[in-house]
N, C-alpha and C positions, 0 to 999 in steps of 0.2 A: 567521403562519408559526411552526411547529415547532419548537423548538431541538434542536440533534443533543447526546446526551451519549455522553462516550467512556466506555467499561469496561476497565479493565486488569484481565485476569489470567495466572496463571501456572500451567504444568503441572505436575502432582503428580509429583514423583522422589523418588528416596531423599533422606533428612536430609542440611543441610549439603551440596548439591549445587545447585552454580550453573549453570541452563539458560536456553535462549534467553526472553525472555518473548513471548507472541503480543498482538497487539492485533485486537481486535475493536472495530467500530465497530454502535452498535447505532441503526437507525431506525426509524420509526415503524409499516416492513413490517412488523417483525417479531410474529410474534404470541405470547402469551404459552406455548403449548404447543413452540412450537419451542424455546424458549428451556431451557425445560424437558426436552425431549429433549438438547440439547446439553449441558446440566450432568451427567445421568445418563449419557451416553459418556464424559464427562472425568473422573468417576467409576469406571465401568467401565477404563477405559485405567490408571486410578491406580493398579489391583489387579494388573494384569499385571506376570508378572515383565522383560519384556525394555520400556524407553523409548525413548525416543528419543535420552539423551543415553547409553546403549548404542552406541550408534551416530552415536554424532560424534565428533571428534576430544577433546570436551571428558572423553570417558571412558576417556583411554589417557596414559599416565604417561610423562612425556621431561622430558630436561631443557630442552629451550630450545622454542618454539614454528616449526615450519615457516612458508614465506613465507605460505601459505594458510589456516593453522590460526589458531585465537583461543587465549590466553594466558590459562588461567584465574584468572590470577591478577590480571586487570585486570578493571574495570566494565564487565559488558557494558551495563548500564544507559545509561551517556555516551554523548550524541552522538557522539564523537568513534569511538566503537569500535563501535557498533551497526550501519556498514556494513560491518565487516571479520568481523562473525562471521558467517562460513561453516559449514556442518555439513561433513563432512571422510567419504564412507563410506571403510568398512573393504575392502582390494581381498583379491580371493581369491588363496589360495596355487599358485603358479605349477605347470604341469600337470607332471610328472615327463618328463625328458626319454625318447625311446622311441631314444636314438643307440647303439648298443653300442660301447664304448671298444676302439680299436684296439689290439691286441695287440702286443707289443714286436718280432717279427721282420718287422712293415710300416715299414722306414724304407731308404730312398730315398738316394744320399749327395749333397751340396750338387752345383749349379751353379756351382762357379768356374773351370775349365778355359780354357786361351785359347780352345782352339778353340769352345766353348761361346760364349764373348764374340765371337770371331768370326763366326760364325753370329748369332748376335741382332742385330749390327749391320747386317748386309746385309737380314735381313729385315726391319730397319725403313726402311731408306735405299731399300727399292724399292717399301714398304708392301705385303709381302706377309702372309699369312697360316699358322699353323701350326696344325696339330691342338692339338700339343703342347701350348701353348700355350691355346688357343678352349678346350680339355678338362680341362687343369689335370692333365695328365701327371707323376707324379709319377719317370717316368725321365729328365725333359729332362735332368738334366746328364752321365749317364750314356753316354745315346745320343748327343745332340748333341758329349759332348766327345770320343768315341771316342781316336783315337789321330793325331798330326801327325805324316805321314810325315818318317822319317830318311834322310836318305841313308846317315847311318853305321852307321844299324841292323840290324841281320840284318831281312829282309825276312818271313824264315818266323817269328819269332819277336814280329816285330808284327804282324801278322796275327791271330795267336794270341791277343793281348793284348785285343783289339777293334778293329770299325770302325763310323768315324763314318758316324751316320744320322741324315737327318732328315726328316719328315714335312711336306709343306707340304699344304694346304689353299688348293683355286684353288674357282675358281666362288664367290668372297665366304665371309665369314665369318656367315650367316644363314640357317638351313635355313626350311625350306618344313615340318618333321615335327617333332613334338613327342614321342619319345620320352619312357619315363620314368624314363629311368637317366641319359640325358646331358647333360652342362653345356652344350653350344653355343646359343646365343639360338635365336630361329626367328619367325616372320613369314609369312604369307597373299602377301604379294609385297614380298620382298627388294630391296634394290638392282638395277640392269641389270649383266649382264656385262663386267668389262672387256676389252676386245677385245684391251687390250697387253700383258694376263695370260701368255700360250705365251711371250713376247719378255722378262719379263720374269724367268720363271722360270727359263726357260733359262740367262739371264745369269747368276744369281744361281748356281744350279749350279756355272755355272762358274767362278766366283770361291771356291765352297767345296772343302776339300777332303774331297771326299766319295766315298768307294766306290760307295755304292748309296744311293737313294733312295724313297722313298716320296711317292706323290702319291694324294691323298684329296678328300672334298667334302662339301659340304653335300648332301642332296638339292633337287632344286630342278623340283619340281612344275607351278609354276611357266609353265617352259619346255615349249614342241612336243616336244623331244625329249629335255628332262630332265637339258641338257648336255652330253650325248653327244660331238656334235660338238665342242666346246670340249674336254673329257678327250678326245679325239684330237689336238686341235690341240698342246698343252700336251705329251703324250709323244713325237712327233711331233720337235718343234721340240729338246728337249729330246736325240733320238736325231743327229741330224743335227749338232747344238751339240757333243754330247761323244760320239760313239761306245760308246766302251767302258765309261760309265755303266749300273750294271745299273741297273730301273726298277720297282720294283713298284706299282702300278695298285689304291687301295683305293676300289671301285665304292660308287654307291649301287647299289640296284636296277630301275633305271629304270623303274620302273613293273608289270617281267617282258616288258617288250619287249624279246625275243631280237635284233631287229637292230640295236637300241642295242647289244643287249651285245656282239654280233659285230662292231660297228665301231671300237669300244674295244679287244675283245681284237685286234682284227688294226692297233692303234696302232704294232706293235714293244714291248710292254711285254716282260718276262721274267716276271713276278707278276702273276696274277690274283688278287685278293683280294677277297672280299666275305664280310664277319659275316651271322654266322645268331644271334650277340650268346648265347641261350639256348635251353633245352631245349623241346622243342615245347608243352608244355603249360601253360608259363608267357610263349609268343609276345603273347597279347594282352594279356595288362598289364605286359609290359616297355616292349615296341617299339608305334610307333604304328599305329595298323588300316592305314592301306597297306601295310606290311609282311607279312611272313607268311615260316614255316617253309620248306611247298613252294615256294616263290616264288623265295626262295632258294637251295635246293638244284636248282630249275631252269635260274638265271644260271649258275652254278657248272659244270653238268654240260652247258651248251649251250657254253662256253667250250672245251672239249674239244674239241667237233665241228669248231669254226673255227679251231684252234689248237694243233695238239697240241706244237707244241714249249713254250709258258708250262706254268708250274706254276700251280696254284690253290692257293689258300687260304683258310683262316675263323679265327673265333676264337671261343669263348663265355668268358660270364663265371659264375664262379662266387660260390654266398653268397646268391643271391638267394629260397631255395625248394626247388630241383630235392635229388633223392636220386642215389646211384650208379645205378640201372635206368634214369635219364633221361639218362644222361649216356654210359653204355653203349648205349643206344639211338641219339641221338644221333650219337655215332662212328661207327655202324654204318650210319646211313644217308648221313653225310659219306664213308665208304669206298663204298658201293655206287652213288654217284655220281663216283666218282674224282676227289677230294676228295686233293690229295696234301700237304698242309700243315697243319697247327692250333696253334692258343696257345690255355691256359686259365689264365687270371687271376682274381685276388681282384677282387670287385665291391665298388668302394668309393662311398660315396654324398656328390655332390658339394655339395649340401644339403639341409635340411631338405625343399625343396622334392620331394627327389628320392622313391624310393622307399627305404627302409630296408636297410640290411642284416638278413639273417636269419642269418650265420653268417658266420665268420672259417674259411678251412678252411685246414687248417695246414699248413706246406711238405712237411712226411712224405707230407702225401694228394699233394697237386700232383705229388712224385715218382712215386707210383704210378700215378698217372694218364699221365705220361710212358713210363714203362714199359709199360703195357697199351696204349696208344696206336700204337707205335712196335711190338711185338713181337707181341702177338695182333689188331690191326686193322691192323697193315701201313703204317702213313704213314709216308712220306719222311723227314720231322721233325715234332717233337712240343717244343714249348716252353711248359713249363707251371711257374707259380710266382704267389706271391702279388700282386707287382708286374710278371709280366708283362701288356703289351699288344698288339693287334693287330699292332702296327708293332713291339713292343719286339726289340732285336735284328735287328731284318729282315737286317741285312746281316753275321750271321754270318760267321765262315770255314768250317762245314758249308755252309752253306747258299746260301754264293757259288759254293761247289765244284758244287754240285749242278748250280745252273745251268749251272757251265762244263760237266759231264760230258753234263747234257742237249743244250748246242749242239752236244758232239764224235758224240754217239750222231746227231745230224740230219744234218750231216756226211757220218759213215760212211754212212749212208743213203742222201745225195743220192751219191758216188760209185759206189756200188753200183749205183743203179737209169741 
């Protein structure tokens, strides 16, 4: 039998530089031209300017060695350290973030008002659900802290000051739609419906002290009729529970089945609301393909036919894309569907995940957008600012009034006829 002989050697680097050593074990396959090929690579590799220990940790200058790295200043020859030398590569420098830094007039003021803590605690004690909240609203403590009725107070003068709103989120906290502008999770088949949800809303309602409400949802695809019935139940129960609750009603699109929409709007809501979220031309990469422009301006304008005392509403966001000619556009087709409400807000991006902002537009535009809104395309109200939202505001003192003035105009009406 053969005896095996071992060869050490070592790769050629710069002077005075301590590298891994390789071992080769040479048998009796090997023949003598291989061998000779391999000496002429170790050769050629000698010449190059970039090595191997270029790229180990052994070629980068610190003071103390990391948990992974080898210490060049110990033998890697020894036993004892020949299993901890690791080669360490070099990681690439981190990509440049593409976030645009928010500008100083987007701040929000805290959350600590009682009524604010009031409200959080009921929504949790009945495990309800809030936009607010699912969205990462950066008006919760604004809206939710509104104002706690005085008895001592002048009555017109709080009013004036604010009223408390809050947005609840029934049908679960889990959409069916993957939009790409929103924070809310989403899922192929969400949780089941809770059926004690309308009972339980209601309750809650009525423990808050709350002018006007807002009630919103996931879409839920899902379902035969996309919750419909359920957002009846919920407004319904709600109307009966507290009367003189105003109620605004923030729809998904049921699919653009009009007699979902028709059974929702003939809930008793006072607000019709459903987002058209942006400008037509930027619909399919904001909102998810079941969605659509005309789709929505067809809930919106079917809502009328079955309803004429509710008001309708929308809202876009801005920042994402769109110019002024899409946004004037826009308008113009939300008025030629009688369309009597809009918000336009700063679109702010909830993460990386989301889609970017492309532009901060500054509250001078938002006013002007108010003004052209309201005076050359004719809407009722027009609330537009960098942290407005859908809901932000809902329960104005404009915009309470409206409704009252809308129920005395139906009124007049019914005596008349």
């Amino acid at each position: 039998m053969l005896s095996k002989s071992l060869l050490r050697r070592s790769l050629s680097t710069a002077p005075q530089r301590r590298i891994p050593t390789i071992e080769i074990t040479r048998t009796p396959s090997f023949s003598h031209s291989k061998f000779n090929r391999l000496e002429s690579l170790r050769s050629v590799l000698a010449e190059e300017d970039s090595t191997l220990f270029d790229f180990s940790s052994l070629g980068t200058s610190r003071k103390a060695p990391l948990n992974d790295e080898v210490d060049p200043t110990l033998n890697t020859n020894s036993p004892a350290t020949s299993t901890s030398n690791k080669i360490i590569r070099k990681k690439a420098s981190p990509r440049p973030s593409k976030i645009l830094p928010k500008p100083s007039w987007l701040k929000a003021p805290p959350a600590i008002s009682e009524n604010y803590k009031n409200l959080r605690s009921t929504v949790r004690s009945l495990g309800l659900a809030t936009v607010c909240e699912e969205a990462k609203c950066p008006n919760i403590g604004e809206c939710w802290g509104g104002l706690s009725k005085n008895s001592d107070a002048d009555a017109t003068n709080s009013e004036s000051q604010g009223t408390a709103t809050a947005t609840i989120m029934i049908m679960g906290d889990t959409c069916t739609r993957g939009c790409s502008f929103c924070a809310v999770k989403t899922s192929r088949k969400p949780p089941p419906l809770d059926q004690n949800e309308p009972d339980k809303v209601a309750e809650a309602i009525s423990q808050w002290n709350l002018d006007y409400v807002v009630l919103t949802s996931v879409d839920r695809d899902d379902l035969i009729d996309q919750g419909a019935h359920h957002f009846f139940s919920v407004v319904s129960k709600i109307k009966s529970k507290k009367p003189g609750m105003l109620v605004e009603a923030l729809t998904p699109d049921f699919r653009g089945d009009l007699d979902m929409v028709a059974m929702v709007a003939q809930s008793g809501l006072d607000v019709y609301a459903h987002n058209i979220e942006t400008v037509e031309k930027l619909q399919k990469r904001v909102r998810d393909r079941r969605a659509g422009y005309h789709q929505t301006l067809s809930v919106l304008q079917h809502v009328k036919t079955v309803n004429t005392k509710a008001l309708t509403k929308t809202s876009i966001m801005l920042g994402l894309g769109e110019n002024d000619d899409d946004i004037l556009q826009t308008m113009e087709d939300l008025r030629n569907n009688d369309v009597d409400v809009l918000t336009l807000g700063q679109y702010l991006q909830p993460s990386r995940r989301h889609l970017p902002v492309k532009e901060y537009v500054t509250p001078e535009k938002f006013d002007e957008w108010q003004v052209i809104g309201e005076k050359e395309f004719g809407f009722k109200y027009v609330a537009s600012g960098p942290l407005v939202r859908s809901s932000y505001k809902a329960g104005e003192f404009f915009l309470k009034n409206l409704i009252r003035e809308k129920e005395k105009e139906t009124q007049a009406l019914k005596i008349t006829n």
